[in-house]
Kinemage of the C-alpha trace (Angstrom):
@kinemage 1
@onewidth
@group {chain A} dominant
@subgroup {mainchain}
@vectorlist {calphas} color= white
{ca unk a 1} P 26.369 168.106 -139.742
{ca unk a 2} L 26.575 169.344 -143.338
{ca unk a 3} L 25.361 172.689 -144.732
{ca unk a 4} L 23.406 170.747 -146.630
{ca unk a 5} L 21.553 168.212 -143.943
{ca unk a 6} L 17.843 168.707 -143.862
{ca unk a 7} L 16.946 169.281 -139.833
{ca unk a 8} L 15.334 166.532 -138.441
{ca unk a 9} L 15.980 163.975 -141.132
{ca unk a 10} L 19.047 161.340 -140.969
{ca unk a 11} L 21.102 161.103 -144.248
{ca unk a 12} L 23.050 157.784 -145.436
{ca unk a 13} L 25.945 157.699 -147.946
{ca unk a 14} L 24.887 153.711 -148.953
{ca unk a 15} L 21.986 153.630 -150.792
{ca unk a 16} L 21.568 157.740 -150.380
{ca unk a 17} L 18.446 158.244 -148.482
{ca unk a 18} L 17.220 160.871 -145.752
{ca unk a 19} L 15.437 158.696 -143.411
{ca unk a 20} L 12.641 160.230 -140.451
{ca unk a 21} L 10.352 158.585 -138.286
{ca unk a 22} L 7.059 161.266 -137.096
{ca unk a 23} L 5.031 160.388 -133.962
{ca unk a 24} L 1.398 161.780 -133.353
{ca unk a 25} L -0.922 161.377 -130.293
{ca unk a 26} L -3.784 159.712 -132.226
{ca unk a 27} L -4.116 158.112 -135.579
{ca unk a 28} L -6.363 160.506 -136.963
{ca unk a 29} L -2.892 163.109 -136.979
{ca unk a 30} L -1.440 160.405 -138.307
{ca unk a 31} L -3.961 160.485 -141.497
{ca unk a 32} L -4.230 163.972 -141.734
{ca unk a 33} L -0.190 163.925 -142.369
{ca unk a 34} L -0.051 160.741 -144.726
{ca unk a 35} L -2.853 163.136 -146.719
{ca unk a 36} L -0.583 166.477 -146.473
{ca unk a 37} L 1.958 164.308 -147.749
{ca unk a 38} L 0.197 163.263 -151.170
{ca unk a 39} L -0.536 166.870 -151.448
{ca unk a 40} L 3.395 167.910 -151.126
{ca unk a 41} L 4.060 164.977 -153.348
{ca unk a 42} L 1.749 165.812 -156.071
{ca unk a 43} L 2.444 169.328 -156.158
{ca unk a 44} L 6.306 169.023 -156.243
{ca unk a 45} L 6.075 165.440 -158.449
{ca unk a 46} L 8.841 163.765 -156.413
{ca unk a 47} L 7.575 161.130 -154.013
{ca unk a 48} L 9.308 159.415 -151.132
{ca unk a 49} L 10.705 155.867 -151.713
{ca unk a 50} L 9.175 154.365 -148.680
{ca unk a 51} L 6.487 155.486 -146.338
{ca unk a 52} L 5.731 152.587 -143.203
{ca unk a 53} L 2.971 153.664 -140.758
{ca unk a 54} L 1.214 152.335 -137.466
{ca unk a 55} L -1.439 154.165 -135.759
{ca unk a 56} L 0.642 156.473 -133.766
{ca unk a 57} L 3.582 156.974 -136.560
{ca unk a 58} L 4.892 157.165 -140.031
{ca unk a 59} L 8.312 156.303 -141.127
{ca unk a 60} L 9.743 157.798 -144.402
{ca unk a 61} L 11.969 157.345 -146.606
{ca unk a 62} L 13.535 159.249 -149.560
{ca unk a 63} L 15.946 157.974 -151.793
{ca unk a 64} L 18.887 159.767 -153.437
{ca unk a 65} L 19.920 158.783 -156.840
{ca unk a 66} L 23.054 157.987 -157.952
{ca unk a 67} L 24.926 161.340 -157.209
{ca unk a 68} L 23.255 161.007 -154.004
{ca unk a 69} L 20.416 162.759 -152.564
{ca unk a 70} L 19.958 166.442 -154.314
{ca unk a 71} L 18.359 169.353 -153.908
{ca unk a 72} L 15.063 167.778 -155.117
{ca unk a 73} L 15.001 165.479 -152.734
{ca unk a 74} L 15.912 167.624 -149.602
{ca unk a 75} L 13.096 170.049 -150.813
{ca unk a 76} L 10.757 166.920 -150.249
{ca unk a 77} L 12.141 166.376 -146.800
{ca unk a 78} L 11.479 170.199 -145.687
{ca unk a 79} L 8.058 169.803 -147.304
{ca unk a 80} L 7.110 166.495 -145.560
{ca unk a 81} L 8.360 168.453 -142.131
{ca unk a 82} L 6.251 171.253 -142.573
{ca unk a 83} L 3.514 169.046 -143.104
{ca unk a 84} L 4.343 167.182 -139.699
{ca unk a 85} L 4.245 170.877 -138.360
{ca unk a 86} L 1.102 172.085 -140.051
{ca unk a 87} L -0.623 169.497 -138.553
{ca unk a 88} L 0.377 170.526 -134.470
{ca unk a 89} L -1.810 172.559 -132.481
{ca unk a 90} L -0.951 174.483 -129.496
């Protein structure tokens, strides 16, 4: 793993993405995460290139561009998992 990997999140070289699937107990965490994630997205105007969901989980993904993925992008990935963490309760 790279200094610059993002924790959590897979990275591909061909078509540069970071790729992670989050799981939640019931599909109301689900929502409350898709909605942090609009929040993250507007603030930081960068959205992810793919978001798939089911009741239980969402799968994103963030594309790189064509010097592969940057620092933009990997800030989006951090944000997105502190948004998966924001939403956990002890």
């Amino acid at each position: 793993m790279s200094d610059t990997t993002v924790e959590g999140w897979t990275e591909q070289a061909r078509p540069p993405a970071l790729f992670r699937r989050f799981a939640f107990e019931r599909y109301a965490d689900t929502r409350a995460f898709l909605d942090r994630v609009a929040a993250v997205q507007e603030e930081l105007g960068i959205a992810p290139q793919n978001i798939s969901f089911g009741t239980t989980y969402v799968n994103v993904t963030i594309a790189g561009g064509e010097g592969g993925v940057g620092e933009a992008e990997r800030e989006l990935a951090r944000r997105i998992a502190a948004a998966a963490a924001a939403g956990v309760t002890a």
